[in-house]
N, C-alpha and C positions, 0 to 999 in steps of 0.2 A: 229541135232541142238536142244538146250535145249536155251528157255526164262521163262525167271520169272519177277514176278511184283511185286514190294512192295512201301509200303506207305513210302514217304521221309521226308514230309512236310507238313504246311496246313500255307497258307499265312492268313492276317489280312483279307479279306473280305470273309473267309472258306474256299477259295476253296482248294483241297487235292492235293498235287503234290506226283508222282510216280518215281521209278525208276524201268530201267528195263536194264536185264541182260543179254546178248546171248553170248551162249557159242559155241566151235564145237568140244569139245571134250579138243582142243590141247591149245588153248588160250581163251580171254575172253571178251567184254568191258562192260560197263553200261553207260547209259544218262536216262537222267530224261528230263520231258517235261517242267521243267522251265529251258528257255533260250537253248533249246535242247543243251546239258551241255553237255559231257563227260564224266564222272566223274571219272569213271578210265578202265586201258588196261592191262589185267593181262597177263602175257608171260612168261614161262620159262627161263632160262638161260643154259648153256653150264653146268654150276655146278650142275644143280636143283636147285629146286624152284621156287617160282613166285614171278614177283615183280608186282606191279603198277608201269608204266612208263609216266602216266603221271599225273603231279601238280592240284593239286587243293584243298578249304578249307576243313575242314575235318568234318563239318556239314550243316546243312540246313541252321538254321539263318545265319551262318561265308559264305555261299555260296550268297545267299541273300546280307547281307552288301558288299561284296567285289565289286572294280569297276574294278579287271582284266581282267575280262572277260575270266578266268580261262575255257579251253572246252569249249567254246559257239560258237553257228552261229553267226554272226555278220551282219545287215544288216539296211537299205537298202544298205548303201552305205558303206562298208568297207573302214577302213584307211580316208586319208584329203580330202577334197575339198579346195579349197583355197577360202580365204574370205567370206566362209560360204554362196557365191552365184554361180548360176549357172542361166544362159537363154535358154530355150525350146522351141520353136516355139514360138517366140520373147515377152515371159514372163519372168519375173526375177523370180525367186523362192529364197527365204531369209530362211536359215537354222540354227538351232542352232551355237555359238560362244562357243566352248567346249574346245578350243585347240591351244594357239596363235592368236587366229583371226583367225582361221581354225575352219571347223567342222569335228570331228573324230570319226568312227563308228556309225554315224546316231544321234549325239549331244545325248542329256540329256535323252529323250525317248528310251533306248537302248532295243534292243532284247532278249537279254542277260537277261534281268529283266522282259521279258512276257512269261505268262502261256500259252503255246500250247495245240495242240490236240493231240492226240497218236493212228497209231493205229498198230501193229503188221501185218508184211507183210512176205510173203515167194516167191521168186521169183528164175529163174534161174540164177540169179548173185549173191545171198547169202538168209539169213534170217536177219530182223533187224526191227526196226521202222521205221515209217513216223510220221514228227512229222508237224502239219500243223495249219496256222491262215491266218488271212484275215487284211493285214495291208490295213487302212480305206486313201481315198484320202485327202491329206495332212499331214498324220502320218511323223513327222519329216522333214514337211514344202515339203514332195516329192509327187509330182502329182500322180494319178491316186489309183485304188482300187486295190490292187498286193493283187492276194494270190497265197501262196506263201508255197510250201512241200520242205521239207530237212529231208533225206531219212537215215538213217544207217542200211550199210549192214554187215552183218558177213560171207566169204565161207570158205570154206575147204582147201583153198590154205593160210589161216592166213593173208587175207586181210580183210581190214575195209572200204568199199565203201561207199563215199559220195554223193551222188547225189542232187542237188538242180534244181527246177522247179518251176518255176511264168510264171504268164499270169495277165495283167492288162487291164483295159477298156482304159484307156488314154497312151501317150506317156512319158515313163518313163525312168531313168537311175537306174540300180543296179548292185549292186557290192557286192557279198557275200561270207564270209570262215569262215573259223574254227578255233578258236582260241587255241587250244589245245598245252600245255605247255610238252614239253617232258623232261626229263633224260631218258636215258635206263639204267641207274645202279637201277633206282624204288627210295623210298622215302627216299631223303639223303639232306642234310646238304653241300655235295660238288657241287662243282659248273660241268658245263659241258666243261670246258676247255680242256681235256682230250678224248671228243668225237670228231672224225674226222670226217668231211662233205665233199660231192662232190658234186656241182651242176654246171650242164652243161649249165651255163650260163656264155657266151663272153662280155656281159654288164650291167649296171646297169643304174639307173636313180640318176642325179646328182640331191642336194637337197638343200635345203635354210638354214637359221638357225634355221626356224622353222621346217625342215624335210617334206617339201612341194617342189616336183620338180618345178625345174626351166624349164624343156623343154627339158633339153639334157640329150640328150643320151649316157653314156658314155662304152669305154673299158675296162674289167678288166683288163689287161695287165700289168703288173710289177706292179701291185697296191696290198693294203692288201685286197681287194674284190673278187682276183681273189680264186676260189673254184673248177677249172675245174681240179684240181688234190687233190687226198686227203691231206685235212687240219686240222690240229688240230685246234678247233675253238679259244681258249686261243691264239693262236700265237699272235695275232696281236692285242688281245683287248685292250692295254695300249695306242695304238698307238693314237698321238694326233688329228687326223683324225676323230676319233670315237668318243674323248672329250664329246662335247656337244650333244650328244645323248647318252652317257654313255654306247656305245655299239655298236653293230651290229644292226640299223632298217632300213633295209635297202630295196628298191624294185630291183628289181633284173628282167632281163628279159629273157624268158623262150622262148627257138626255135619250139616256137612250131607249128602247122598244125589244125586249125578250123576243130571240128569236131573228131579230135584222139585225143586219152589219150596217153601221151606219157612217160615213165618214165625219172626224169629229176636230182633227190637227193638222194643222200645214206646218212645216218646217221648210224653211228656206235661206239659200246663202246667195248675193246677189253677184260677187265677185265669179263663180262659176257657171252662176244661171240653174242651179240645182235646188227641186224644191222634193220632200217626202209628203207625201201624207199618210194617215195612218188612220183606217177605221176598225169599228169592232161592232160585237154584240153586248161588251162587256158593262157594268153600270162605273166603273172606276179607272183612275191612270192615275201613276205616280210619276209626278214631273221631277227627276234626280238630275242635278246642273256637276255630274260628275266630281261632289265635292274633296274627293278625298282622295285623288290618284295620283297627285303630284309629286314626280319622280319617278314614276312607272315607266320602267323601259318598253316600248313600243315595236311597234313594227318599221322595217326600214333606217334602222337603228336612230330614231324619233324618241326622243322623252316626255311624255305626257306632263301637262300643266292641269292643276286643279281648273275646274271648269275645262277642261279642253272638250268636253263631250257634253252629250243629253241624251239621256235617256227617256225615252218615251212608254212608259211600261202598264197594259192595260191589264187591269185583274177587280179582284170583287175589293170592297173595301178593307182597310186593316183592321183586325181583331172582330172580322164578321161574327167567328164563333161566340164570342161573347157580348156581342152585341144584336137582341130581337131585332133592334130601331131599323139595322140596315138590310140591303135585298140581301137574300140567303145563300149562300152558299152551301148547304146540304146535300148531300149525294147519299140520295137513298140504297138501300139493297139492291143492288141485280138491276138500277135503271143504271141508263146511258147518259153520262155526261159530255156536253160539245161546244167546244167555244172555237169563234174564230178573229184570228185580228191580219187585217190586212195594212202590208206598208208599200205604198205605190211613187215608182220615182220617176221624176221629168228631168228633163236639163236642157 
């Protein structure tokens, strides 16, 4: 395994941001320690070559300004809470209004926009970073003092292993992913209608109009949701169903087993010969058909198109806090939280 470290940035109060590389010979990614970012996943193709396969702005200030959250951790609380409140051992906690009368991705104080710590690690599940800070109690109106490591690995099998780990002094709710925008054709101008998805998901989570579940649970079954067989993602996007979300954002629920990573999506593009998959431990994924990027200057001096990406993004459902009905996301006192999502690429 090959890492390298180079200077990216240096934000208004000095401090220096870095990125760094790890390679394994056959493929490649990079993240930098602001907003532990992605920044890009180099992979051959069936033809040669490499592409970057996944979106992002194509500098440090355009990375800074952008609110996509293009490669980023996302936290405390990935995706809605509804009415930007939540009660805890019979307190209210009042959260940013960021989103509808919803709070989305942790409101205004985002992750995405703070400077972490880094350190280079080598273990038996790969080589990669930890990237680590101490979110302080009440960061983002959320109880207790979480800190908090999110981990990228690189092995030899052409997996990118995520791992995230917190532990808090008080009782808290988190919810955390990756926000990483994919094409596998690399930096293009087309959209991903063209890439066929499967995910072995029999349900979804039905939503509001502000894309805040309402409680139910629903079937894919003869519906445009249903992805238990491969689907060109295009097929159904006009459909008026998707309208007012402008797409696919959708939670989706994952069979899965507390405790096992289990593989659950294939993404793939046939013109490259490039397929991902992506498993997890997690009970949830938000399937985002990158609705709202269009005109986003890119890498490679590339202008994103709505649709041009997918995001594949595994976490607990939305508005778990306020919702018994769903698996919990609770983080008690002084235990250890651990979640892992794996994204494994062929070509």
């Amino acid at each position: 395994m090959d890492i390298k470290k180079r200077k990216f940035g240096v934000l208004p109060d000095g401090s220096k941001v870095h990125i760094y590389t790890i390679s394994n010979g056959q493929m490649s990614f990079s993240a930098t320690n602001y907003g532990c970012v992605i920044t890009s996943i180099m992979i051959p193709s069936k033809n040669g070559g490499f592409s970057d396969v996944v979106f992002a702005p194509p500098t440090f200030d355009s990375l800074v300004a952008s609110d996509a959250s293009f490669g980023a951790v996302v936290g405390r609380f990935a995706n809605r809470i509804g009415k930007s409140v939540f009660t805890l051992g019979n307190k209210e906690y009042k959260l940013d209004n960021n989103a509808g009368g919803n709070c989305l991705h942790g409101g205004f104080f985002r992750w995405d926009k703070q400077l972490w710590d880094a350190t280079v690690v080598e273990t038996a599940s790969g080589t990669g970073i930890t990237f680590s800070r101490l979110s302080v109690d009440g960061e983002q109106g959320m109880p207790g003092n979480l800190k908090v490591n999110v981990t990228y690995l690189l092995n030899n099998s052409n997996e990118i292993i995520i791992r995230y780990q917190a532990v808090s002094d008080a009782d808290t709710y988190v919810n955390f992913t990756n926000h990483s925008y994919f094409n596998l054709k690399g930096q293009t101008r087309e959209t991903i209608n063209n890439h066929t998805l499967t995910m072995n998901c029999s349900s979804y989570l039905e939503t509001d109009d502000n894309r805040l579940p309402t409680g139910k649970i629903l079937s894919v079954d003869g519906t445009i949701f249903d992805f238990r067989k491969p689907k060109a993602l295009g097929k159904d996007l006009d459909s008026p169903l998707l309208k007012s979300a402008g797409g696919y954002d959708h939670c989706y629920c994952i069979e899965s087993v507390p405790g096992r990573i289990i593989p659950f999506a294939t993404l793939s593009e046939a013109e490259t010969g490039r397929t991902m998959t992506v498993s997890t431990d997690l009970p949830g994924v938000q399937l985002y058909t990158a609705n709202w990027i269009g005109g986003t200057l890119g890498k490679n001096g590339c202008t994103y198109s709505s649709h041009g990406a997918v995001c594949i993004e595994t976490q607990f459902y939305p508005d778990t806090p306020n919702r018994p009905e769903f698996p919990t996301c609770l983080l008690k006192a002084n235990e250890t939280f651990e979640t892992t999502t794996v994204y494994g690429f062929r070509w």
